[in-house]
Residue frames relative to the residue before (quaternion, step in Angstrom):
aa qw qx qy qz dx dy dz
X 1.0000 0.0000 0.0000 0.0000 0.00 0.00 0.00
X 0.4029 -0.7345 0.5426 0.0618 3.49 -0.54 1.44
X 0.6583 -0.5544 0.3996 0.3155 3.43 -0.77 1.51
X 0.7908 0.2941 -0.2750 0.4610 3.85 -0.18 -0.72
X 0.3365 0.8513 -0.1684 0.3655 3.65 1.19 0.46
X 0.7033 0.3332 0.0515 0.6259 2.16 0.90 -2.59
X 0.7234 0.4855 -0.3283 0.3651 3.66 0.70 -0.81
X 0.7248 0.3666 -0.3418 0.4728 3.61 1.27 -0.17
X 0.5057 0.4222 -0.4730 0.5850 3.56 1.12 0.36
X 0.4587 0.6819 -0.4807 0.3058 4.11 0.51 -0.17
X 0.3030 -0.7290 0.5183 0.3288 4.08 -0.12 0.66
X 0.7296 0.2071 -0.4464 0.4749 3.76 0.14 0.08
X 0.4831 0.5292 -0.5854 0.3793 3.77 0.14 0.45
X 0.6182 0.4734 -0.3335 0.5314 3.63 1.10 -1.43
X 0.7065 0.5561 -0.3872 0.2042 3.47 0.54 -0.90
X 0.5463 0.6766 -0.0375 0.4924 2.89 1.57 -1.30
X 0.6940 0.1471 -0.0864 0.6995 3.97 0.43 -0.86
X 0.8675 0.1277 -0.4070 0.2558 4.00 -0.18 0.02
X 0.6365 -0.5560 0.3285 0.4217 3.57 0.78 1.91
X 0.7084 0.2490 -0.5355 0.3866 3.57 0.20 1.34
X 0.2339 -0.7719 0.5907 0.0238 3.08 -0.91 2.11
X 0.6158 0.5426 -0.4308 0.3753 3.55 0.87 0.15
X 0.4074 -0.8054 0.3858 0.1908 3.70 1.52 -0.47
X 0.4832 0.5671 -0.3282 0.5808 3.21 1.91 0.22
X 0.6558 0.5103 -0.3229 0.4531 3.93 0.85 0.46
X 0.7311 -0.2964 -0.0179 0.6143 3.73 -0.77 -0.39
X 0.5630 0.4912 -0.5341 0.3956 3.95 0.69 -0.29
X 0.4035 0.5399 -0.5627 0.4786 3.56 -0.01 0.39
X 0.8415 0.4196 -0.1777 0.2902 3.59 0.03 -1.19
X 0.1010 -0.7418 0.6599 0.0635 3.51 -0.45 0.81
X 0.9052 -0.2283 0.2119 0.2890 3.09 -2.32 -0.06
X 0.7345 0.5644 0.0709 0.3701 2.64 0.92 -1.82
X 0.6321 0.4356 -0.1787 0.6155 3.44 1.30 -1.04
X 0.6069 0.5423 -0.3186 0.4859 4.10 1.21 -0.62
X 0.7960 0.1495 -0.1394 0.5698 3.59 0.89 -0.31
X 0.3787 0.5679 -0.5619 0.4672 3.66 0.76 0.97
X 0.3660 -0.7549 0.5440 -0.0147 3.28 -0.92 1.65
X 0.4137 -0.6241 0.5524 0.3663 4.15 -1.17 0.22
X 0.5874 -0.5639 0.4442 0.3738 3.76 -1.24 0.97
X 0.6967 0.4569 -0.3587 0.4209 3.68 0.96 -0.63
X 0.5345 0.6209 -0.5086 0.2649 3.83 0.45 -1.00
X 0.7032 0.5213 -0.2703 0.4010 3.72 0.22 0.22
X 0.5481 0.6641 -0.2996 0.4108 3.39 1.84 -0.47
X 0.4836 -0.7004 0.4896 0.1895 3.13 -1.26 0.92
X 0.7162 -0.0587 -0.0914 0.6894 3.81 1.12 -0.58
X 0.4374 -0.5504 0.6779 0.2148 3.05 -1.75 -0.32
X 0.1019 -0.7592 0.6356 0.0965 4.28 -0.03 1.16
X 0.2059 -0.6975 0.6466 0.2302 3.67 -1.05 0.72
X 0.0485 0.8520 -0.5029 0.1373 3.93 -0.14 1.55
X 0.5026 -0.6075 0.5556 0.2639 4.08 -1.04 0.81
X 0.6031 -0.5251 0.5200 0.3003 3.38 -1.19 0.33
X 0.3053 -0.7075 0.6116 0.1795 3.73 -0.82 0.59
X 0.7653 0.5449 -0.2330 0.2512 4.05 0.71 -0.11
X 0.8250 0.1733 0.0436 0.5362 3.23 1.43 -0.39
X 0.7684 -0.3750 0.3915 0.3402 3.44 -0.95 0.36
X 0.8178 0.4103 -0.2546 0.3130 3.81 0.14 -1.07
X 0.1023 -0.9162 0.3542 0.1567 3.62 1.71 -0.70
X 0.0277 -0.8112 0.5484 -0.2013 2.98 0.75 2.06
X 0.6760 -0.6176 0.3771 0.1395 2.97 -1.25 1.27
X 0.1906 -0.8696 0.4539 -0.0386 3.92 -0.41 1.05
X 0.1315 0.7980 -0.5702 -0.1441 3.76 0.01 0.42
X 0.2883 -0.8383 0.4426 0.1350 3.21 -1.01 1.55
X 0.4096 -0.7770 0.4381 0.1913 3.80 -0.53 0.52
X 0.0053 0.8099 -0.5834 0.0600 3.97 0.47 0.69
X 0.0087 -0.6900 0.7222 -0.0467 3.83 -1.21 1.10
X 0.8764 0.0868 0.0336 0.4725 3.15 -1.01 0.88
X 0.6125 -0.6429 0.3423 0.3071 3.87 1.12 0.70
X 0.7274 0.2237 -0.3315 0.5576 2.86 1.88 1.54
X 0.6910 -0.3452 0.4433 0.4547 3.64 -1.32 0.89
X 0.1525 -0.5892 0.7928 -0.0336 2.84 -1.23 1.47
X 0.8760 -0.2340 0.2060 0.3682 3.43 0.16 -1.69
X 0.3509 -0.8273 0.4006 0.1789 3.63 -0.13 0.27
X 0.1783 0.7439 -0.6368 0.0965 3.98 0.06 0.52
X 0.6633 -0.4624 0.4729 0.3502 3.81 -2.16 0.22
X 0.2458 -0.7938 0.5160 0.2079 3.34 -0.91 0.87
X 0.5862 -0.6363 0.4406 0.2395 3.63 -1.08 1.60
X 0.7512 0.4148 -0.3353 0.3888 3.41 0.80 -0.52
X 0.4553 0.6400 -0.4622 0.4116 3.68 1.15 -0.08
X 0.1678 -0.6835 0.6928 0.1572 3.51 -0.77 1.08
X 0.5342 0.5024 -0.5408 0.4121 3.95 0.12 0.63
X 0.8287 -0.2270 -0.0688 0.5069 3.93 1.03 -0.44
X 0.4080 -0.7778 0.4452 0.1741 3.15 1.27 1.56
X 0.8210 -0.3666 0.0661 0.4327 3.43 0.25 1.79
X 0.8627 0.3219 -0.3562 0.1590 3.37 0.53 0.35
X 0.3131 -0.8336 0.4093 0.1989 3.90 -0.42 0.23
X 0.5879 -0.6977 0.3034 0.2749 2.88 -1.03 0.70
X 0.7806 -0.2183 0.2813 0.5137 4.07 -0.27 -0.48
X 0.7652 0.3030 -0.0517 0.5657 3.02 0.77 -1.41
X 0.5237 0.6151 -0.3558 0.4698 3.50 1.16 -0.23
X 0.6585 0.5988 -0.1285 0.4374 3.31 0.88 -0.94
X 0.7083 0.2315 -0.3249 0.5824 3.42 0.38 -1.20
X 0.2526 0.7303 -0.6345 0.0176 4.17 0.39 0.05
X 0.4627 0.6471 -0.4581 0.3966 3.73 1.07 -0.98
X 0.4287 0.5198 -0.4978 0.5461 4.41 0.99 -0.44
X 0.8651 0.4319 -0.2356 0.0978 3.13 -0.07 -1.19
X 0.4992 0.5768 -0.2068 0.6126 3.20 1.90 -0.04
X 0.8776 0.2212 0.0258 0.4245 3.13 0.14 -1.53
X 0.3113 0.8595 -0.3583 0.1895 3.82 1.67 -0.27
X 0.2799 -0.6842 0.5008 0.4503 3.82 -0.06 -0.08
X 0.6014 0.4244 -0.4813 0.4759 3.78 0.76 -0.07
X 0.5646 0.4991 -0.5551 0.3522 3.94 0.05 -0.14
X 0.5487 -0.6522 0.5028 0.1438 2.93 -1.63 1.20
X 0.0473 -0.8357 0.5417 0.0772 3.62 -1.02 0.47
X 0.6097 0.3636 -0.2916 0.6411 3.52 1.62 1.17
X 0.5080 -0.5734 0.5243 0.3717 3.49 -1.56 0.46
X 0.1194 -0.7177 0.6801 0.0903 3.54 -0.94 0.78
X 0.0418 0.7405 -0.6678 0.0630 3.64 -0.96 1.10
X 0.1960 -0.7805 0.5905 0.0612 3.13 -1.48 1.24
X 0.3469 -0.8072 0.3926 0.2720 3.59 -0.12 1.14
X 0.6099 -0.6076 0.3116 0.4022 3.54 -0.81 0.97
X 0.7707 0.0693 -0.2439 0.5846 3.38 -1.19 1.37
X 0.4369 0.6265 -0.5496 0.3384 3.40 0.49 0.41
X 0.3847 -0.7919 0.4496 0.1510 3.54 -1.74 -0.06
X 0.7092 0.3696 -0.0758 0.5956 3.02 1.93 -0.64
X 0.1435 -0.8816 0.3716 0.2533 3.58 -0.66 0.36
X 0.0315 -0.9219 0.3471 0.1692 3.18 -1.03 0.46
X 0.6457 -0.6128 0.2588 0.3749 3.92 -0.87 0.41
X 0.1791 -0.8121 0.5551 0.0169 3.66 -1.45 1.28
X 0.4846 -0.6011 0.4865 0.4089 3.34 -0.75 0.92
X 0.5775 -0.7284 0.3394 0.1445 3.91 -1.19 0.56
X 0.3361 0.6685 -0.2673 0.6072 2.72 2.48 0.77
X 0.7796 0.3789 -0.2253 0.4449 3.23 0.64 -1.65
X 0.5936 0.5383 -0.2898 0.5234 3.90 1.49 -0.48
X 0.6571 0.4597 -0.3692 0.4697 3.13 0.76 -0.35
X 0.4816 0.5511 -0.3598 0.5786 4.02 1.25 -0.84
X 0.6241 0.5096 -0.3833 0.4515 3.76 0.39 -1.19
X 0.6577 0.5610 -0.3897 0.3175 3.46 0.00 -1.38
X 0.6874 0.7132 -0.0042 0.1373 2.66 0.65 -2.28
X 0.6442 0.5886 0.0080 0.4884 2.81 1.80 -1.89
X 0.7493 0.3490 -0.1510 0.5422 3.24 0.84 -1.48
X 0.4779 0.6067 -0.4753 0.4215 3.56 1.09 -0.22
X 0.6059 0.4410 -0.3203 0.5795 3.76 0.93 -1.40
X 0.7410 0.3880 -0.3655 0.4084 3.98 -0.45 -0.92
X 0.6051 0.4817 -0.3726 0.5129 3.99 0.77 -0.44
X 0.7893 0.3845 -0.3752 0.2974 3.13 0.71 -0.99
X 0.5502 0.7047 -0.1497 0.4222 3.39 1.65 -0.41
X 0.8179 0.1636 -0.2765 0.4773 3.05 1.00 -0.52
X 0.6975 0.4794 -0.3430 0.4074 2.92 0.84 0.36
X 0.3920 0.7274 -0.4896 0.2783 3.60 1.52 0.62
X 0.3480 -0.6751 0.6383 0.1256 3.40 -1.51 0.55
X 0.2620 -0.7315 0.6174 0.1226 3.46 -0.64 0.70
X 0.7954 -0.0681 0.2168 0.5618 3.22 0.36 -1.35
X 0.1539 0.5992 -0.7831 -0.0630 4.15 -0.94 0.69
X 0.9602 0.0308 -0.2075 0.1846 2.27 -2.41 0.71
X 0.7584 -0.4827 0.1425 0.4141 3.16 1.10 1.31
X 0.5617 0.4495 -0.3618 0.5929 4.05 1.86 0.28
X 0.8178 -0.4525 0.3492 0.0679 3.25 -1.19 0.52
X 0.2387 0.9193 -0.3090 -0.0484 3.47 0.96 0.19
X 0.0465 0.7938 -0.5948 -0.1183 3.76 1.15 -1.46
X 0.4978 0.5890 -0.5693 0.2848 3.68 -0.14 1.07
X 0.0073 0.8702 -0.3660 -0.3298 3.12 -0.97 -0.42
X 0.4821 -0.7596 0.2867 0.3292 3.37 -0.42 1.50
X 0.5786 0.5648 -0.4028 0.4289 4.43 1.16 0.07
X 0.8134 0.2286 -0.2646 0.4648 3.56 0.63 0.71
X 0.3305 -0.7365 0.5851 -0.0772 3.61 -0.62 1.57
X 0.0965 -0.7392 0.6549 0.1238 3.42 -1.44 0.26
X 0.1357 0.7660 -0.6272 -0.0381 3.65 -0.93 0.34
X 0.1655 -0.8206 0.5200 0.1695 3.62 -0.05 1.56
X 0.4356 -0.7314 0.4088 0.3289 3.34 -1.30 0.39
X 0.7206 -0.5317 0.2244 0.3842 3.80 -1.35 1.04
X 0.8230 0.1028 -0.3187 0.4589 3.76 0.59 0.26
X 0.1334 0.5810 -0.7366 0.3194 3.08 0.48 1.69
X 0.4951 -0.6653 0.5315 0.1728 3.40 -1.77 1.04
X 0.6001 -0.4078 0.3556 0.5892 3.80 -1.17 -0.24
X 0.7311 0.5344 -0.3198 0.2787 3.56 0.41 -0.71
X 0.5786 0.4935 -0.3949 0.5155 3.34 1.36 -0.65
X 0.6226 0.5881 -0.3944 0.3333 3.58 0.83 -1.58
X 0.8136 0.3730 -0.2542 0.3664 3.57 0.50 -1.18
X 0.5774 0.5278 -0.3451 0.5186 3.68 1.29 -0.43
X 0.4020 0.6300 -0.3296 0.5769 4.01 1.66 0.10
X 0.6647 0.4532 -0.2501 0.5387 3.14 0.35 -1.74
X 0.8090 0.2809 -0.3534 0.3766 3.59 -0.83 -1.13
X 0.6372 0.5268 -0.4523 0.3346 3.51 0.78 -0.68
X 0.7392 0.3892 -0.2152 0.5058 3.81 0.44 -0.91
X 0.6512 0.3632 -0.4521 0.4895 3.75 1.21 0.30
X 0.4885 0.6081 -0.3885 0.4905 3.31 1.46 0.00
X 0.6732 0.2557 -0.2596 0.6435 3.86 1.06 -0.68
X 0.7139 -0.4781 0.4251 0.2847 4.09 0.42 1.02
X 0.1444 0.8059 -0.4338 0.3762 3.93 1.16 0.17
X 0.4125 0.6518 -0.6362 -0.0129 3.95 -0.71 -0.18
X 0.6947 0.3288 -0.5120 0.3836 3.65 0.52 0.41
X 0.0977 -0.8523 0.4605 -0.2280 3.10 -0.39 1.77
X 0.3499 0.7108 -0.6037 0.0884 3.93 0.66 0.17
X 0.2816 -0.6698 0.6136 0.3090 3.48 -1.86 -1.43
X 0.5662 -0.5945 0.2924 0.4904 3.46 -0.64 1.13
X 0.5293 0.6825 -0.4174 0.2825 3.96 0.59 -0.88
X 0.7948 0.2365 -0.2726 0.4878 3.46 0.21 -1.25
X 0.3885 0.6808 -0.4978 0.3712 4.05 1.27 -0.54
């Protein structure tokens, strides 16, 4: 690179000879910053998605290329944190795409020691089952002589960035299976 080069690619020469004394215009810009590209410009959609970490359920626009997480940033239109996130908001892209995130049901059989992997049929049947037998044995027809239909073997505890819609489609569901201890970690 040839001395008279270096001095017109220098940011206070540009600043200086192209009428910007504040340096906040094209002298700012270098090579390097002219052909530096955004992590999204390559995305195929744009998912409008809630944090997964906390109580406040800031708003997330997810980036998907090719029918995968590209990147994750705060979405400007979310009037809860009008695009931004928090630390832990941020690194969510881990959560998706991490090499530690799991991509299988792992079940450990009771008193067991070791775990091991289920197709997402046969866990689902599992669930399913013990939902009915909880809910059975532990129904209540009737205490102390009043009326009750409930049943006291199945609880709910929704997590803190479940929306109104999930919360209430929760609600009817577990008062639909007799449920009455029902809360969410949010208002706890």
């Amino acid at each position: 690179m040839g001395l008279k080069r270096w001095v017109s690619e220098w940011p206070v020469y540009r600043q200086l000879t192209e009428n910007d004394p504040t340096g906040r215009g094209a002298a700012a810009k270098s090579r390097i910053s002219l052909e530096l590209t955004p992590r999204t410009t390559n995305a195929d959609k744009v998912v409008k998605s809630v944090c997964p970490y906390c109580a406040v359920g800031c708003g997330q626009n997810v980036y998907v290329e090719n029918e995968k997480v590209t990147q994750i940033e705060g979405d400007p239109d979310s009037p809860v944190s009008r695009g931004r996130l928090c630390p832990k908001g941020s690194a969510s892209l881990q959560l998706t795409t991490g090499s530690a995130r799991e991509h299988q049901v792992l079940y450990r059989k009771p008193y067991g020691t070791e775990w091991e992997t289920l197709d997402l049929e046969t866990a689902m049947d599992m669930i399913a089952d013990r939902t009915i037998a909880a809910r059975a044995e532990g129904w209540q027809w009737e205490v102390d002589g009043k009326r009750t239909r409930r049943t006291m073997g199945i609880a709910s505890l929704g997590g803190a960035t479940l929306d109104n819609e999930e919360n209430y489609l929760i609600k009817k569901l577990f008062t639909a299976l007799g449920a009455i201890q029902i809360e969410n970690q949010a208002r706890i």
